[in-house]
C-alpha positions as semicolon CSV with decimal commas, in nm:
position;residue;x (nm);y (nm);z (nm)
1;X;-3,264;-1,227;-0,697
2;X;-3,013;-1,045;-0,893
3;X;-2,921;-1,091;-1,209
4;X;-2,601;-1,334;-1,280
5;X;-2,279;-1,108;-1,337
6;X;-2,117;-1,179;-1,674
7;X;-1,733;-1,050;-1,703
8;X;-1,488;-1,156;-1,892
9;X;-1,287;-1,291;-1,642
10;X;-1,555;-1,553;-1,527
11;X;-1,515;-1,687;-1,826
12;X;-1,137;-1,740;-1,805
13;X;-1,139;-2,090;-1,921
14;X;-0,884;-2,176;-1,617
15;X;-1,130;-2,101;-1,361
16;X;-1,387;-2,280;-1,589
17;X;-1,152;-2,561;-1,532
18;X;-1,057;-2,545;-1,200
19;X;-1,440;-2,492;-1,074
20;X;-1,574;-2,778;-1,264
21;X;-1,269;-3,007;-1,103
22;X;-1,361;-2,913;-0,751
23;X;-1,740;-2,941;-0,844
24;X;-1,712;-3,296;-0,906
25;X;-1,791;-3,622;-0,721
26;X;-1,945;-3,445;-0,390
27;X;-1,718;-3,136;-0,450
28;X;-1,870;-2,745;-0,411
29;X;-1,647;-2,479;-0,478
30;X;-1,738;-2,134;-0,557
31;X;-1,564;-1,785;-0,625
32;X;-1,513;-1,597;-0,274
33;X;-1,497;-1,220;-0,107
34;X;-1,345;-0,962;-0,292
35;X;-1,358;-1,072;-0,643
36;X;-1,732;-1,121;-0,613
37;X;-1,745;-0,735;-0,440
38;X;-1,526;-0,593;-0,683
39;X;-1,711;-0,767;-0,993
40;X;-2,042;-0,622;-0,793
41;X;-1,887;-0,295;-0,803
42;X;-1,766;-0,298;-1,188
43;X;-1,393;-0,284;-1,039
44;X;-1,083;-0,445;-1,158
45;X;-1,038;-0,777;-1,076
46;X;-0,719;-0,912;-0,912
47;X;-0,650;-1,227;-0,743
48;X;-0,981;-1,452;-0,762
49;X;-0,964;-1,695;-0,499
50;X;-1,174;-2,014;-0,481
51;X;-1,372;-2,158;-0,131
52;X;-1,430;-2,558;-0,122
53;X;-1,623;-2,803;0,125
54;X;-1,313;-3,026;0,003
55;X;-1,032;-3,017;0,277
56;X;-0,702;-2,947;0,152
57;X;-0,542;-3,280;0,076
58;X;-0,841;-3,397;-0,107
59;X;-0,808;-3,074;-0,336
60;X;-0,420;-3,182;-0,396
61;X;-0,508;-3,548;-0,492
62;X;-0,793;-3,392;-0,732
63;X;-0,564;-3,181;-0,892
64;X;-0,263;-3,367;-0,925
65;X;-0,486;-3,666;-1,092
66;X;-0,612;-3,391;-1,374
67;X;-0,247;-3,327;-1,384
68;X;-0,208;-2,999;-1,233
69;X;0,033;-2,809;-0,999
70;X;-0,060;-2,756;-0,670
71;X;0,131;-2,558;-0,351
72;X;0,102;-2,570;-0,057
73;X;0,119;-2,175;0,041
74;X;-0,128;-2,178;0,362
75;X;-0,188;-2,567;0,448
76;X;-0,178;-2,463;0,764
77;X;-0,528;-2,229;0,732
78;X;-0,649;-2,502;0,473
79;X;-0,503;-2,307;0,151
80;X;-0,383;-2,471;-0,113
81;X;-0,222;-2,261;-0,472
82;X;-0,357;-2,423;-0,796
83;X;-0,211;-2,352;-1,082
84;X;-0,385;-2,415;-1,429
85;X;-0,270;-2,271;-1,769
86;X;-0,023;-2,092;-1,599
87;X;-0,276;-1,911;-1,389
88;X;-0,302;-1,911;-1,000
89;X;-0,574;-1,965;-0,734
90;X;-0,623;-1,970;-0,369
91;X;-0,855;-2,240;-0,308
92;X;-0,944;-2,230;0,065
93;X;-1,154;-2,511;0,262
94;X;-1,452;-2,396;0,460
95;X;-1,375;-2,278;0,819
96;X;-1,481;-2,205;1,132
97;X;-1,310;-2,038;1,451
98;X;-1,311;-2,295;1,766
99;X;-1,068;-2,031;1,906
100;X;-0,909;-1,672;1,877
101;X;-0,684;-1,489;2,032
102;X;-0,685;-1,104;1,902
103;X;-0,445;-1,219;1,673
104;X;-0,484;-1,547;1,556
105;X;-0,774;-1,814;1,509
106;X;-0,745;-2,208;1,553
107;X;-1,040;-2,325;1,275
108;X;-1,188;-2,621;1,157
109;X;-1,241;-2,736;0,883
110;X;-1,643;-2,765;0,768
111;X;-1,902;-2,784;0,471
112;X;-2,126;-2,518;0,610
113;X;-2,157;-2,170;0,344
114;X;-2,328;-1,978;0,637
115;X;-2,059;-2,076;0,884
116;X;-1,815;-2,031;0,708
117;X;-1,932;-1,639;0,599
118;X;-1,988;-1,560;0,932
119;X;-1,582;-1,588;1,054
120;X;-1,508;-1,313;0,821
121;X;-1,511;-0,993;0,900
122;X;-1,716;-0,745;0,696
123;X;-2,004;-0,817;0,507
124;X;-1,910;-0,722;0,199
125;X;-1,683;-0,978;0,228
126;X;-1,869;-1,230;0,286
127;X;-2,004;-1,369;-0,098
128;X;-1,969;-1,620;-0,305
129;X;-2,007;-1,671;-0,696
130;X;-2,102;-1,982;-0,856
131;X;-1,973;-2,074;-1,184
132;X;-2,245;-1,951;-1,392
133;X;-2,227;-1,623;-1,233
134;X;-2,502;-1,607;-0,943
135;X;-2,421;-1,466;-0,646
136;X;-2,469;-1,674;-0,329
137;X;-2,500;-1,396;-0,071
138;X;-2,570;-1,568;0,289
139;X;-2,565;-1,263;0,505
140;X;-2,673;-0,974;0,306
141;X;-2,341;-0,822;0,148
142;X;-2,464;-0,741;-0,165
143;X;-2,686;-0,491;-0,069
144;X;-2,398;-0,325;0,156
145;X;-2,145;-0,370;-0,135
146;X;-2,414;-0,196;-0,376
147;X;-2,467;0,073;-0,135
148;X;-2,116;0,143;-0,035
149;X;-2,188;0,073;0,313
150;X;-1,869;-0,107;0,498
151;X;-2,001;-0,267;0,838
152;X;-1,904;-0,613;1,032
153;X;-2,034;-0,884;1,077
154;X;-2,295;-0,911;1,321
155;X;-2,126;-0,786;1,635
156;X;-1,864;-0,577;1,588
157;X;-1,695;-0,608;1,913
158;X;-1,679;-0,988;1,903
159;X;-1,508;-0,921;1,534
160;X;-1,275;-0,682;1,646
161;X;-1,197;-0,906;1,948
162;X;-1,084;-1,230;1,735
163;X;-0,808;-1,033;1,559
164;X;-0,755;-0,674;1,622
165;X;-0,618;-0,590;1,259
166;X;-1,007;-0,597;1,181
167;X;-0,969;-0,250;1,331
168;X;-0,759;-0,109;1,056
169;X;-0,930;-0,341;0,801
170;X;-1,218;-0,165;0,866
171;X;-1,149;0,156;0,753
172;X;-0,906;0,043;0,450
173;X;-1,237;-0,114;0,320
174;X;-1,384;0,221;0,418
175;X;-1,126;0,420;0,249
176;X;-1,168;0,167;-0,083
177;X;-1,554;0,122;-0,123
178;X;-1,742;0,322;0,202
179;X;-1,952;0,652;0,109
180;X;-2,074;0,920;0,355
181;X;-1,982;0,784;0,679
182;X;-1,883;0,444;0,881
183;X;-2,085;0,231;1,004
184;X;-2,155;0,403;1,373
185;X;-2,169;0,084;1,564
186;X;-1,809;-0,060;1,375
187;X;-1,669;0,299;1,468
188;X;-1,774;0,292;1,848
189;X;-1,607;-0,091;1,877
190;X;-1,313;0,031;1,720
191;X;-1,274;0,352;1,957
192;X;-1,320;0,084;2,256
193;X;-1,075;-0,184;2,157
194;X;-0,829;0,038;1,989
195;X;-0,596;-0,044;2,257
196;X;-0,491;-0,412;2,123
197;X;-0,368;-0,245;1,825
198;X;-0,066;-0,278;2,024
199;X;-0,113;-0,670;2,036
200;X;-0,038;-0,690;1,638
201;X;0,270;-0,703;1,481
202;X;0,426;-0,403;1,316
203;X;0,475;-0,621;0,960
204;X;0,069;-0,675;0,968
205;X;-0,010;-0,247;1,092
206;X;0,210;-0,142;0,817
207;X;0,058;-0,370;0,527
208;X;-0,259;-0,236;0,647
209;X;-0,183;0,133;0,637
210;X;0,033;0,124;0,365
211;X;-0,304;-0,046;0,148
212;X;-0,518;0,209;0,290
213;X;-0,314;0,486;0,184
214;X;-0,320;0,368;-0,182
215;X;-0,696;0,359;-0,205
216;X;-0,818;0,696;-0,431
217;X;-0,927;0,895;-0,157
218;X;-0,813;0,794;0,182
219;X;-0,867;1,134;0,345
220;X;-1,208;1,032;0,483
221;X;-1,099;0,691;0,636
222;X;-0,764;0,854;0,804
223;X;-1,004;1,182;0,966
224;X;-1,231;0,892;1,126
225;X;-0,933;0,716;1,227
226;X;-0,833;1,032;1,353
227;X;-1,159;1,072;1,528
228;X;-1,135;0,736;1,684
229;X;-0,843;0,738;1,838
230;X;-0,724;0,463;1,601
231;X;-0,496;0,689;1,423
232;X;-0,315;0,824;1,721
233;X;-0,246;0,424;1,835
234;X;-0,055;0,347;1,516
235;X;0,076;0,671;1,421
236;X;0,158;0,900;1,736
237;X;0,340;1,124;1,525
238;X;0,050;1,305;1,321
239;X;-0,107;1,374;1,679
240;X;0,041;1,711;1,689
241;X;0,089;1,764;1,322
242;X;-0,240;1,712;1,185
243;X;-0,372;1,559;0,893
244;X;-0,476;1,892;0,695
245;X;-0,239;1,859;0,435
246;X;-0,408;1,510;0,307
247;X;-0,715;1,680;0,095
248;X;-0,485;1,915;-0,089
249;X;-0,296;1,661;-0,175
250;X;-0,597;1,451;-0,272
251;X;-0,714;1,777;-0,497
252;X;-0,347;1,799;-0,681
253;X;-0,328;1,484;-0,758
254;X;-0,667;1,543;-0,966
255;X;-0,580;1,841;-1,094
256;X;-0,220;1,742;-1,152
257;X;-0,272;1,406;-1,291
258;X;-0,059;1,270;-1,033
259;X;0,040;0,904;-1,002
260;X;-0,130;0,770;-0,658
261;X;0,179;0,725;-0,400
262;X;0,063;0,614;-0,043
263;X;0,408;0,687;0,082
264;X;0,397;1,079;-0,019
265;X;0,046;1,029;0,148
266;X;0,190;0,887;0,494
267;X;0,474;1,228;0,424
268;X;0,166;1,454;0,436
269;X;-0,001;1,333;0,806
270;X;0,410;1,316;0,945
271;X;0,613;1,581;1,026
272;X;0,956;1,624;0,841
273;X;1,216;1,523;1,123
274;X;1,459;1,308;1,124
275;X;1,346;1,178;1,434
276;X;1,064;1,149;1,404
277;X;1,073;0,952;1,070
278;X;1,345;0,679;1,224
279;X;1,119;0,639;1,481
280;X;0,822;0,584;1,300
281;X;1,040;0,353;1,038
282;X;1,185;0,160;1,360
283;X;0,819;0,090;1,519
284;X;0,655;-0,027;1,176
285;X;0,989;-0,239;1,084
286;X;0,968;-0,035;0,787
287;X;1,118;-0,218;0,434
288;X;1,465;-0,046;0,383
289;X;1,352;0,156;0,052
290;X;1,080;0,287;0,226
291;X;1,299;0,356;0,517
292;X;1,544;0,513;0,292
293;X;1,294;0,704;0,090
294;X;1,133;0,862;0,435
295;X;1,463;0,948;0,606
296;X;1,596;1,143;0,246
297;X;1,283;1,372;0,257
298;X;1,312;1,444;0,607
299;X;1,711;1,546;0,537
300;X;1,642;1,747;0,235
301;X;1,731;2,143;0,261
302;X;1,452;2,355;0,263
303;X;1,342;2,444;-0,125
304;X;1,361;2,806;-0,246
305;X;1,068;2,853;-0,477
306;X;1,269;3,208;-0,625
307;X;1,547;2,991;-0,797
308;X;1,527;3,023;-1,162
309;X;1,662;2,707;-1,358
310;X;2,007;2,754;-1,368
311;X;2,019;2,760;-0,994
312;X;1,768;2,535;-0,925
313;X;2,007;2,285;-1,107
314;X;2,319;2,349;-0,887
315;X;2,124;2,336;-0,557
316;X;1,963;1,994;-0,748
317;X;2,304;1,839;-0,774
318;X;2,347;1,809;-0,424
319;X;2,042;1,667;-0,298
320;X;1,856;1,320;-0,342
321;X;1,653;1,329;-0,677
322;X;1,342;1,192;-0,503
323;X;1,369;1,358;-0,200
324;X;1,306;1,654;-0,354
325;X;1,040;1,561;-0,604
326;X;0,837;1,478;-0,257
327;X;0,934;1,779;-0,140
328;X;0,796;1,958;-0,407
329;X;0,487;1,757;-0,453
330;X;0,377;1,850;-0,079
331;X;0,473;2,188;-0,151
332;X;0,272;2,252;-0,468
333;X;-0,025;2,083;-0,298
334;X;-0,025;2,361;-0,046
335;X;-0,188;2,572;-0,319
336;X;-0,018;2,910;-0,204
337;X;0,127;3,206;-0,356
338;X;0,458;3,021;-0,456
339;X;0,287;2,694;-0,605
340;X;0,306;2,786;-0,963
341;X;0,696;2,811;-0,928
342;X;0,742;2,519;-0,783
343;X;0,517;2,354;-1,054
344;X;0,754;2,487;-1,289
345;X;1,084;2,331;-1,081
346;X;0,907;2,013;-1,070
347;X;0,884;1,977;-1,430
348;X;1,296;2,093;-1,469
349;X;1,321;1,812;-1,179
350;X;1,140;1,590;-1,426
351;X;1,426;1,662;-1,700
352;X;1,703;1,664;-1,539
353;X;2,005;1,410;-1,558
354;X;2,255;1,445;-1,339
355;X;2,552;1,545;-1,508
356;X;2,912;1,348;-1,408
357;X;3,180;1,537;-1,230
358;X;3,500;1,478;-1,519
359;X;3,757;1,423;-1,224
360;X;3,896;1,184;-1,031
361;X;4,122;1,113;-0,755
362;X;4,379;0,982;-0,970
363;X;4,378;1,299;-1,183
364;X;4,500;1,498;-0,897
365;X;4,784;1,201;-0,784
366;X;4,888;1,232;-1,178
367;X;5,004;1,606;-1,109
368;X;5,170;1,514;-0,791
369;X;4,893;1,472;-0,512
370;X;5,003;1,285;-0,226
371;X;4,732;0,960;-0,124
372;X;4,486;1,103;0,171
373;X;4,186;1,291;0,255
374;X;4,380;1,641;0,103
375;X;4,285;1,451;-0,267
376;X;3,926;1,441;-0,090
377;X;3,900;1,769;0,000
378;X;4,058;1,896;-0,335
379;X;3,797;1,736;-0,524
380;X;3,495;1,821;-0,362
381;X;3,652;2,242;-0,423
382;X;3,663;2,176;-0,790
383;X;3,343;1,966;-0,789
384;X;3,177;2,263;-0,630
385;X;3,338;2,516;-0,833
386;X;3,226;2,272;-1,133
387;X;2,902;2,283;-1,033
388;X;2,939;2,697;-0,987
389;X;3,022;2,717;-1,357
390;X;2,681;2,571;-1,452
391;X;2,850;2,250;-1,467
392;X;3,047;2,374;-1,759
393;X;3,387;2,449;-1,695
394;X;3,610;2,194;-1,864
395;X;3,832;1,929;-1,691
396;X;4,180;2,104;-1,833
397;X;4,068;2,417;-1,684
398;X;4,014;2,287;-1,315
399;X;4,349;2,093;-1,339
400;X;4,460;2,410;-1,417
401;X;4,345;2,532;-1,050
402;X;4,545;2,232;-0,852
403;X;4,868;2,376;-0,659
């Protein structure tokens, strides 16, 4: 048996609290999946959520009698938020699926550990940590968790088959605590039953993708899902593009220091195009800043590693700040002949602060300007000329160029 894990955060005299509460008068409630993995693991810990033989409204009553807040955030799937010492947890009755549908499962509510471990999906999270920090591990996920190995639970298909999103779950986990290679008989289900992919909605593809793409190094995970098939199904666009660009990137960001960013991840495995990006940010019903963010790199001009700084700066003006910062992050990553120059634009990109254009329209209507797009038109020649001077020339001197 292993030894009891002591963190700090089992000690957090909130959960203390909350476990001995639910513990009480025929009560069992113990820590549940990926706290337990990650605390295995010597990981950060996030949310901790709780598992109870207590069905939900019997978790209410026991909380609102000690006085505490409860919410009811997924009654429907027996969750219930508690909130102690201004801390929250998921505290989740035991389940188990009467019925499924690829996307959905109808459970019931139970008392039974090993039941209720066997309706998840991988093994490594499937575990449970008592109180006094012993691990109650009913199908063998501690040994998988320990050895990095990310497989399902006993049949893969029949996982897969009771909600397709286990597909993509299964290589996020992959991507987050998997070494060497996937599980062989998880990556032949998920070739097979790739297809109801298309059965999910986008909101659910794109939280999955967009969590595997933050993990440290997703390149392995995204060439199996490449392998598979599985890659192709929820992102047709890197089928011709390729996915070659992702371990460079992976290498700069070491070398660089570089802040993870899943989005400049997705930028490297999609090609550049307008197009192309709406119609990926239609399919996923991509968030707007996302949307916005993937559509302003794909407009971008080209970048021209030979401008000095000057130069740089008034090409700079024009274009979106960010856009070009992922620009030039791809481009460095690349690790050509021109990469060093770019480094060196990427730190004047860092600097810079867009200077303010001194006119207005009503300057120009002060000397005389008739109302209409000519006071457009004027300005944007003396903004450019502006900009030409090295953003110097002084606002007397361009009124001086109006006729």
């Amino acid at each position: 048996m292993a030894e009891p894990i002591e963190q700090d955060w089992i000690a957090r005299p909130s959960l203390l609290q909350l476990l001995r509460l639910l513990n009480e008068a025929g009560g069992e409630a113990r820590i549940a999946g990926g706290a337990v993995r990650n605390a295995l693991l010597d990981q950060p810990i996030s949310d901790v959520d709780i598992a109870t033989n207590l069905v939900p409204r019997d978790v209410i009553l026991r909380m609102q009698a000690a006085g505490h807040k409860t919410v009811p955030t997924g009654i429907e799937h027996g969750t219930v938020t508690v909130v102690l010492e201004g801390d929250a947890y998921e505290v989740t009755t035991l389940r188990r699926d009467i019925e499924t549908d690829g996307r959905h499962a109808k459970v019931l509510y139970g008392t039974d550990w090993v039941a209720d471990a066997s309706r998840r999906d991988l093994t490594i999270n499937a575990l449970y940590l008592n109180a006094d920090g012993t691990v109650y591990d009913p199908l063998g996920g501690m040994q998988d968790v320990l050895s990095q190995t990310v497989r399902f639970i006993d049949d893969a298909e029949t996982r897969i088959k009771e909600d397709y999103l286990r597909i993509l779950r299964f290589f996020r986990f992959f991507a987050w605590y998997g070494k060497f290679r996937p599980d062989a008989e998880g990556l032949k289900a998920c070739t097979r039953l790739k297809g109801g992919l298309s059965e999910l909605s986008a909101e659910r593809i794109w939280h999955e993708l967009s969590r595997l793409l933050a993990a440290p190094d997703p390149s392995r995970a995204i060439l199996w899902m490449r392998t598979t098939g599985v890659l192709s199904a929820v992102l047709p666009e890197t089928e011709k593009w390729g996915i070659d660009a992702l371990p460079g990137l992976m290498a700069a960001e070491q070398q660089q220091g570089w802040q993870i960013d899943g989005l400049l991840r997705l930028m490297a495995i999609i090609p550049p195009m307008e197009e192309r990006v709406s119609a990926i940010s239609d399919r996923l019903k991509l968030p707007n800043k996302v949307k916005s963010r993937l559509r302003n790199w794909a407009q971008v001009e080209p970048l021209n590693a030979a401008l000095n700084q000057d130069p740089f700066n008034q090409w700079l003006y024009w274009q979106n700040q960010t856009a070009v910062g992922d620009k030039l992050h791809l481009a460095i990553a690349k690790n050509d002949a021109e990469s060093k120059k770019l480094l060196r634009q990427l730190k004047w990109l860092k600097r810079w602060n867009r200077p303010e254009f001194p006119l207005r329209g009503g300057d120009l209507i002060n000397l005389g300007m008739a109302a209409g797009p000519a006071i457009s038109e004027k300005l944007l020649e003396l903004e450019q000329a502006w900009v030409n001077s090295n953003f110097t020339a002084p606002k007397d001197e361009l009124l001086a160029n109006v006729t």
